[in-house]
N, C-alpha and C positions, 0 to 999 in steps of 0.2 A: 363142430358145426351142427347144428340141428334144421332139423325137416321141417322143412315148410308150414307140416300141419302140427306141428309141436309150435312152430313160433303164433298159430294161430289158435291154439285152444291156450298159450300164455295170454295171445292179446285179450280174445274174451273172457278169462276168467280172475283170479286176482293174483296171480303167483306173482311175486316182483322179482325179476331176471330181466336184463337185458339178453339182445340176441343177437346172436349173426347167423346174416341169411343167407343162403347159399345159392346156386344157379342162380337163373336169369332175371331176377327181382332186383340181385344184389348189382348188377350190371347195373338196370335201367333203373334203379333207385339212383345213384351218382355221376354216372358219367355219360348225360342228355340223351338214354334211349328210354324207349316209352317203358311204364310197366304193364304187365297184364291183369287187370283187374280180377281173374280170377287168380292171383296169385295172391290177392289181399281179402281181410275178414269181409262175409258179408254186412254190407247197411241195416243200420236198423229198421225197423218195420216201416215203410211209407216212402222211405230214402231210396232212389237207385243210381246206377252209372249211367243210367241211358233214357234219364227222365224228361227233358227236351228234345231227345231227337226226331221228334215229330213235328211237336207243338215251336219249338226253338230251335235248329240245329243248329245255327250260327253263333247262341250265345256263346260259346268261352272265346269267341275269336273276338268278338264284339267287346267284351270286359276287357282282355287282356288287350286292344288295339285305343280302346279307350284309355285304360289305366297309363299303358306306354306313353301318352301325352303329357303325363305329369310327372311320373317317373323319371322321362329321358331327362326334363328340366329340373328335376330336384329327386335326386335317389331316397333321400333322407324321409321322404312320404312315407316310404316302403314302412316304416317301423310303425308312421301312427294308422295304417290299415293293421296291421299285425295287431297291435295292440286291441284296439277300435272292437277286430275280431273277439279278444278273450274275454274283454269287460261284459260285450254282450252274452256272451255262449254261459260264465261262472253265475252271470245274474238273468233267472228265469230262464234260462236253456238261449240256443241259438235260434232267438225267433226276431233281432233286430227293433225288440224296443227298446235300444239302447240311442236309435235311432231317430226316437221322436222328440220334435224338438220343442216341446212343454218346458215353461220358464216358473214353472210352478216351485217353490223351492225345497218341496219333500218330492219333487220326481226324478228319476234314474238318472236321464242327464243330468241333473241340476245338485245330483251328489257330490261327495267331494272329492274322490277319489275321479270321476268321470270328469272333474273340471279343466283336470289336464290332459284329458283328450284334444288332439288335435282337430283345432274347424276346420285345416283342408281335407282332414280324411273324411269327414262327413261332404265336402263341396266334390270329393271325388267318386262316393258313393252317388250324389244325387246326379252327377254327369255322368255318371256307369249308368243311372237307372232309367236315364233319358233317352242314351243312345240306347238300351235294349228297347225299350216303349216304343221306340220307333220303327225296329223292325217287327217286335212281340208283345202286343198292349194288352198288359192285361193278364199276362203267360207267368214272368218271371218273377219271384217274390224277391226282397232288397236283403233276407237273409241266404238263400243264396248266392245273391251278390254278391253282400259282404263275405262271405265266405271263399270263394271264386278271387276275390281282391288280393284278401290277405295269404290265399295259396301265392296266386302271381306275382303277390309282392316279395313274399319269400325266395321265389324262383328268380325274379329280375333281379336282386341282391345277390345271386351269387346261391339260392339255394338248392337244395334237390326236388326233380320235376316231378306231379305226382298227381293222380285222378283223384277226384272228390265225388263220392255220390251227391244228388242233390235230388231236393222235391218238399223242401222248407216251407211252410208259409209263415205268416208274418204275425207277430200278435198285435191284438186290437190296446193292449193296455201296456202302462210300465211297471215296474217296480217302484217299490217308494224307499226313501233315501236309506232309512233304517232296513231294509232288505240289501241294500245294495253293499252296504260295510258289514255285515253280516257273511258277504258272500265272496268279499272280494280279498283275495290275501293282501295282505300290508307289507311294501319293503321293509320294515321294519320286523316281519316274524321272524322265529329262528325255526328250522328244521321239524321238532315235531309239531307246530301249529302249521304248517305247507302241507306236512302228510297229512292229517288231519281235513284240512282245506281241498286236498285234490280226491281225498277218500272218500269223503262228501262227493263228489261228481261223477264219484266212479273212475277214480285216473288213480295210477299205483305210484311209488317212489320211483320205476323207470320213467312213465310218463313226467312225474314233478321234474327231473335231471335233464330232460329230453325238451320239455316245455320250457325250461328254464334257459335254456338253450339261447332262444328268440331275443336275449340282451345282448345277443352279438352284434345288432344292429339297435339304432335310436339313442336317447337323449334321457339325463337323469336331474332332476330339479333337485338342489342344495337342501329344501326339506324333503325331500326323502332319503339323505343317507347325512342329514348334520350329525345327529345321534351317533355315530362314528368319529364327530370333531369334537363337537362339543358336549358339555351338562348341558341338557334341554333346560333345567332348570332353573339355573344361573348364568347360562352363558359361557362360563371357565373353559376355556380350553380342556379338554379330557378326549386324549387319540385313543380308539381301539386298539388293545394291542395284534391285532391281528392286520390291520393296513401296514404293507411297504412302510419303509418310513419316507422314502423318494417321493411314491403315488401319494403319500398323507401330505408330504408337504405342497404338490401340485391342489392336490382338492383345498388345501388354507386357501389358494391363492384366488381360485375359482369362488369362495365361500367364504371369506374373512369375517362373518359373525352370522349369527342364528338369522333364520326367517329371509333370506337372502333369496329374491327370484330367478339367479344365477341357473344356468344349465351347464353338464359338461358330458363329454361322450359315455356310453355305457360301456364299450370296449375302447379303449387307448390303444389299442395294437390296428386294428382297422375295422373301424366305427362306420364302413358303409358296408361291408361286406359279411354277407351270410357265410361264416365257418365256424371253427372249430375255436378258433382261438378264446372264447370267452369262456373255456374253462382254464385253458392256459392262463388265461386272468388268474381266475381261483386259487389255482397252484401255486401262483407267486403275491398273492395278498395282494393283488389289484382290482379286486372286483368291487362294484360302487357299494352296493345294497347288503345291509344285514343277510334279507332272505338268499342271495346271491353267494355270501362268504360261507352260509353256516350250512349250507352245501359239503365244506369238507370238514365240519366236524359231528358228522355221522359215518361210522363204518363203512355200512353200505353205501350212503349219496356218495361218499368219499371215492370208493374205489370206481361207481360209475363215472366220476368226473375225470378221473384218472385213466378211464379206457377211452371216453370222447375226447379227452383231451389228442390221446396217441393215436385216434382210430377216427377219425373225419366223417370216415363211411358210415363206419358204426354209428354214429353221432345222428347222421341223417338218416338213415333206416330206422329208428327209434323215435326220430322225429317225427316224419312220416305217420308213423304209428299213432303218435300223439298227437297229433292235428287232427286226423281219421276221428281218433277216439273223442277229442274236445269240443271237435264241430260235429257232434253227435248228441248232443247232453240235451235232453228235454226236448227237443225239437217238436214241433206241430206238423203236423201230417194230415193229409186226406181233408177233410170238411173244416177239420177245427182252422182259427183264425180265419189269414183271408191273405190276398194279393195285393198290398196298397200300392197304388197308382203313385203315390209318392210318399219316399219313403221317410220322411221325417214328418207327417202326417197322416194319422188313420183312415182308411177312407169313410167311415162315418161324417170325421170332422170336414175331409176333402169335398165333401157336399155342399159344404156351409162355407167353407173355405172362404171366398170371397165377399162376405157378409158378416166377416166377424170375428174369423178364427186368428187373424193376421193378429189381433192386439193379445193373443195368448204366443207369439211368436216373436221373442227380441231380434231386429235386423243386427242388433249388434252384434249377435253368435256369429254373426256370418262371415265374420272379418277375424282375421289371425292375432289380432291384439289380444280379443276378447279374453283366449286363451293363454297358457304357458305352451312353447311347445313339448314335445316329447319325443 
């Protein structure tokens, strides 16, 4: 077992070791008691644990009382807030211009990897940013929100309960589309283009195992793992030799030819619930995504998939870790950005809103067709 401040000069520096942690972190990381925030790394500069309790103390009761309304009627949410959250955090840091909703077709959203983002999670972001405005107008930025979301989404799945510092504010601009594929890994990578990808962010090969984690829950579109059924380029039937050949012949049935809008679970063991099992996927070649399988043909991802799979706890104490560390990347602090009043709109443009901005904004995002879900 290692000491505390051993697992904390691993998280901030780049050693790749998983850890287990001992006393009373390891309690209240898994089984629903609180952690103590001084048991975890400090925030980065700007960031803290108790950065509303002035100005908002009601906000986490308020998000999570909100999110619960959507959740209780479709748990399956959980995953496209989860998601929602990384796309933002790996493109331009976790500052929620992931968020704006510009139909322009080189902006963030309007990338292609963002199209299968789910519209309810952005309909339940802007209902979280409602009900805080009403009690704190003005106070709470929409990437703390979405941050705030996708912890309780995790939790309300079944995951482990855990503080997030907060004190984000929002950016005024987005990415444009060739930043966004640049930044964003492809189910399709294998192993060292992931290390590569999370190395860039500052995230080690425990965090990649640990973050990767998160496909224990949501939905997988037929073009993201046909390249496992088929030749992308003729079509021919060509299986991965590493898919089951039981779970290969389920995914034909789901996918019966290229380019197919079809979805199917990310975990077939239990597709709503935050555990462990989705490395148990791996171990028996049931896992959907290249980036997913090629998890155990590295040494190391190997053996770490191999201890979350047997160690649950372990799995979520690393997780933990890696959320901490993800929704930390580039983040805006102190003066820079700003607080939009709403969060799929800058407040620059929110000025003009009404005069003009509506025809830069398709209604039809707004509606779940628009999208695939995930």
């Amino acid at each position: 077992m290692v000491s505390l401040a051993e697992m904390v000069m691993k998280y901030r520096g780049t050693i790749v070791l998983f850890v287990v942690i001992s006393g009373a972190w390891s309690s209240g990381c898994c089984n629903g008691q609180s952690i103590d925030v001084d048991d975890l790394p400090e925030p980065v500069d700007g960031l803290s644990w108790t950065f509303y309790n002035t100005t908002c103390p009601n906000l986490e009761s308020i998000v999570q009382s909100t999110l619960d309304t959507f959740l209780d009627d479709d748990i399956t949410q959980a995953a496209g807030l989860l998601r929602l959250h990384f796309h933002d955090c790996f493109v331009q840091g976790c500052d929620a211009s992931v968020l704006l909703n510009i139909t322009d077709s080189s902006s963030e959203r309007q990338a292609v990897p963002n199209l299968t983002l789910r519209a309810m999670a952005f309909i339940i972001i802007d209902e979280i940013k409602a009900a805080v405005e009403a009690n704190c107008s003005g106070v709470v930025s929409c990437a703390d929100i979405l941050t705030l979301a996708a912890r309780d989404s995790i939790v309300k799945s079944g995951g482990p309960e855990y503080p997030v510092p907060l004190g984000r504010r929002d950016s005024t601009t987005f990415a444009d589309n060739t930043t966004v594929l640049a930044n964003l890994p492809s189910p399709l990578s294998d192993v060292d283009t992931l290390v590569a990808a999370f190395s860039g962010k500052g995230l080690n090969m425990t965090d990649l195992v640990a973050l990767s984690g998160g496909h224990t829950i949501g939905l997988g579109h037929c073009t993201s793992f046909e390249n496992r059924l088929y030749n992308t380029s003729t079509g021919v039937r060509e299986e991965d030799p590493t898919l089951d050949q039981s779970f290969a012949n389920s995914l034909y049935l789901v996918c019966p030819a290229l380019n197919v809008t079809n979805t199917t679970n990310l975990d077939v063991q239990t597709p709503d619930d935050f555990d462990s099992d989705y490395y148990i996927n791996i171990q028996n070649n049931q896992s959907l995504f290249t980036s997913d399988q090629t998890l155990y043909g590295n040494s190391t991802t190997q053996g770490m998939v191999d201890s979350f799979a047997s160690n649950q706890t372990l799995f979520f104490q690393n997780l933990i870790l890696g959320m901490l560390k993800m929704g930390q990347i580039d983040v805006l602090t102190g003066t820079e950005g700003e607080i939009r009043s709403n969060c799929s709109v800058a407040n620059s443009a929110s000025a003009i809103f009404d005069k003009g901005i509506r025809s830069m904004v398709d209604p039809a995002e707004q509606s779940p067709s628009s999208f695939h879900s995930e």
